[in-house]
C-alpha positions in Angstrom: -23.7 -9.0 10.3 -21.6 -11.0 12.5 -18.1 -11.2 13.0 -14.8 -11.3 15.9 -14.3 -8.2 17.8 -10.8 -9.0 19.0 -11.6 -12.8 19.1 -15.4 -12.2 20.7 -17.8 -12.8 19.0 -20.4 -10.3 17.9 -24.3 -11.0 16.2 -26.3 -7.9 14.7 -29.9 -9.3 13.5 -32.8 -9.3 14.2 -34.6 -12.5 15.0 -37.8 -14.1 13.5 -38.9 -15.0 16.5 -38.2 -11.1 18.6 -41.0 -9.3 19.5 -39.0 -6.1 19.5 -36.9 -4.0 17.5 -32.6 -4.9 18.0 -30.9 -3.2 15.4 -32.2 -1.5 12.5 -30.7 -1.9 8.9 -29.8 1.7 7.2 -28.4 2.0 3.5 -27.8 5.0 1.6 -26.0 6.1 -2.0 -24.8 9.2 -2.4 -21.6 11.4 -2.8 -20.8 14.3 -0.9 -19.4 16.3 -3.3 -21.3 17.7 -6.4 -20.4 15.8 -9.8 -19.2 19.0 -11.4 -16.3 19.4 -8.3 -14.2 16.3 -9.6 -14.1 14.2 -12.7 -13.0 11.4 -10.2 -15.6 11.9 -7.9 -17.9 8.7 -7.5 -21.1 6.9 -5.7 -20.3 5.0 -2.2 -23.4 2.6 -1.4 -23.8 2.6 2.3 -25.3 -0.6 4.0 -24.9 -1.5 7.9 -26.7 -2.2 11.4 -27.8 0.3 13.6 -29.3 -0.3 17.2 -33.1 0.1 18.0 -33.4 4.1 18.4 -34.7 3.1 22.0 -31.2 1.7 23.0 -28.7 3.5 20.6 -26.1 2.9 22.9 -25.4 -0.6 21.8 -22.6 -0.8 18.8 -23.2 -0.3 15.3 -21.3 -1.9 11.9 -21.3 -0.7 8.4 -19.7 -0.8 5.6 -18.9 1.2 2.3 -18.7 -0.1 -1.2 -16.1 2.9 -1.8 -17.2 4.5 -5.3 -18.6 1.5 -7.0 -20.1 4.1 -9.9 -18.0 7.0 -10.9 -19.2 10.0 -11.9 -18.0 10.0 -15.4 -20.1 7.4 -16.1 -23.1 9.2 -15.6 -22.6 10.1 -19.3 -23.7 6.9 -20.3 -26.0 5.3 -17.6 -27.9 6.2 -14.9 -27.4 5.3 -11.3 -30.1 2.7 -11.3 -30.0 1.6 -14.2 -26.3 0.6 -13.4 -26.8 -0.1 -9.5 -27.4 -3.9 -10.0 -24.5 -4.8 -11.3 -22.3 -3.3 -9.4 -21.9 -5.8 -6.8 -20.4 -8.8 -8.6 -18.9 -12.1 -6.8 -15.5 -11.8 -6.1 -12.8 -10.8 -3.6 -12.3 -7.1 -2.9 -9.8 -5.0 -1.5 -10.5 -3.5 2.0 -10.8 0.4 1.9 -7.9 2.4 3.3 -9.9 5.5 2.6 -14.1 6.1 2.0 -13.7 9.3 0.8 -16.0 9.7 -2.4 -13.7 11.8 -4.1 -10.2 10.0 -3.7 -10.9 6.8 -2.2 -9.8 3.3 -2.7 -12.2 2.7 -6.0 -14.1 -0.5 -6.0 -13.1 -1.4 -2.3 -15.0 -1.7 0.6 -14.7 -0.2 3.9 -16.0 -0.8 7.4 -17.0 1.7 10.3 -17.8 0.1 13.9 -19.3 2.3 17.0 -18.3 0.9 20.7 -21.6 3.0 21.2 -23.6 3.9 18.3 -24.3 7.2 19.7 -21.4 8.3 21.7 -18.3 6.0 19.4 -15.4 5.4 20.3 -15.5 5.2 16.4 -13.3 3.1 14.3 -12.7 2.7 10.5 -10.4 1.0 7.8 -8.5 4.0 7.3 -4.5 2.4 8.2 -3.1 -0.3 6.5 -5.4 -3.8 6.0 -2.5 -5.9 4.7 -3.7 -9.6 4.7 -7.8 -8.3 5.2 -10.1 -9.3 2.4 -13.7 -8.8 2.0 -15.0 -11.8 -0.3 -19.4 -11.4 -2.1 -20.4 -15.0 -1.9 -23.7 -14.3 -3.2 -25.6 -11.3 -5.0 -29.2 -11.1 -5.9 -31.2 -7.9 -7.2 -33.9 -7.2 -5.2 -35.6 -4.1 -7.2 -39.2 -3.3 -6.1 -41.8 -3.0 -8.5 -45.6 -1.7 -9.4 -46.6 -3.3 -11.8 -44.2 -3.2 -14.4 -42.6 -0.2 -13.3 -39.5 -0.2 -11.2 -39.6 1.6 -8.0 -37.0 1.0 -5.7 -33.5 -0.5 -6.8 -31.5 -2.7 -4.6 -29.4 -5.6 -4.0 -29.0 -8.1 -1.5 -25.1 -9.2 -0.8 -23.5 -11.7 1.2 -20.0 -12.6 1.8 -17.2 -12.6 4.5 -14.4 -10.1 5.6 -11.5 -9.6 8.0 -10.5 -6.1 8.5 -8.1 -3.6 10.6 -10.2 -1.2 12.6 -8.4 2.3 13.8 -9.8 4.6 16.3 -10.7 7.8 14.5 -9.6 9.7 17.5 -5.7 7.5 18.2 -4.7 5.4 15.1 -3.0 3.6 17.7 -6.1 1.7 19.1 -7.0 -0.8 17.3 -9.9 -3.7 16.6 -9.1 -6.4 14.3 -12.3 -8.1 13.1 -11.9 -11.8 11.6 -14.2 -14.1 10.7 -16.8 -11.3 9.4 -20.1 -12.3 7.8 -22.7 -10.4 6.5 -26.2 -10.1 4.3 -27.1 -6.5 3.8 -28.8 -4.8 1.3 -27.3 -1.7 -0.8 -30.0 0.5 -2.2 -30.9 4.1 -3.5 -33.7 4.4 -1.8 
């Protein structure tokens, strides 16, 4: 992911050519709250960058794909058998709320840590008018023994611009323009 903090510019990656660890990509999908609670409950896929557990006080990104599979449709599919195409190119709205239960469906959200372990924290939770979040590129990338399908992900790419608000004072702000980012959605 890279993107501007304010107008600075900020890289999380890890190099080819590093010979340690910088940041760390996480993903997870899941809901908090159990399918029976809410018949509009849904899925939010969680992909981002998280620092080197050595030196967790760098910042960390990630975003949300804000309940990209809803529970109801459970009835029909499965999660993986649904996952991959879930992530279609095109231009999404930015996520006023992650909440798996009454968030923004099909939008995608962004959390940023000053300090991965300590915050300030910041999310997309306040108004994003004029942010966008665009997925240039999409690609399954499922893992497999021998015929049998293992692991299900995805690889995305795209760009974003986004309103950051302090969890703690909605009145401190970061805007980030000029986002990039390649992660990788998965189950697993």
């Amino acid at each position: 992911m890279s993107e501007k903090i304010d107008g600075v510019p900020f890289f999380y990656r890890q190099l080819q050519s590093a010979t340690t660890l910088d940041y760390n990509l996480i993903h997870s999908g899941g809901s908090s709250v159990p399918y029976a609670f809410s018949d509009g409950a849904g899925i939010n896929y969680y992909s981002g960058v998280y620092p080197n557990f050595d030196n967790d006080t760098e910042p960390s990104m990630g975003m949300a794909f804000v309940r990209f599979m809803l529970c109801t449709e459970f009835s029909d599919t499965t999660q993986a058998e649904g996952f991959n195409d879930r992530f279609p190119i095109g231009s999404y709205e930015v996520a006023t709320s992650n909440d798996d239960n009454n968030g923004t469906t099909g939008a995608i959200a962004f959390e940023y840590a000053t300090n991965a372990l300590e915050g300030s924290f910041y999310n997309t939770n306040g108004d994003q008018t004029g942010n966008m979040v665009n997925i240039t590129s999409t690609t399954p990338f499922n893992g497999f023994i021998l015929d049998v399908q293992v692991t299900t992900a995805q690889f995305v790419e795209g760009t974003f611009s986004a309103t950051l608000y302090n969890g703690e004072d909605s009145s401190d702000t970061i805007q980030i323009t000029e986002g990039q980012f390649k992660l990788r959605p998965s189950l697993q």
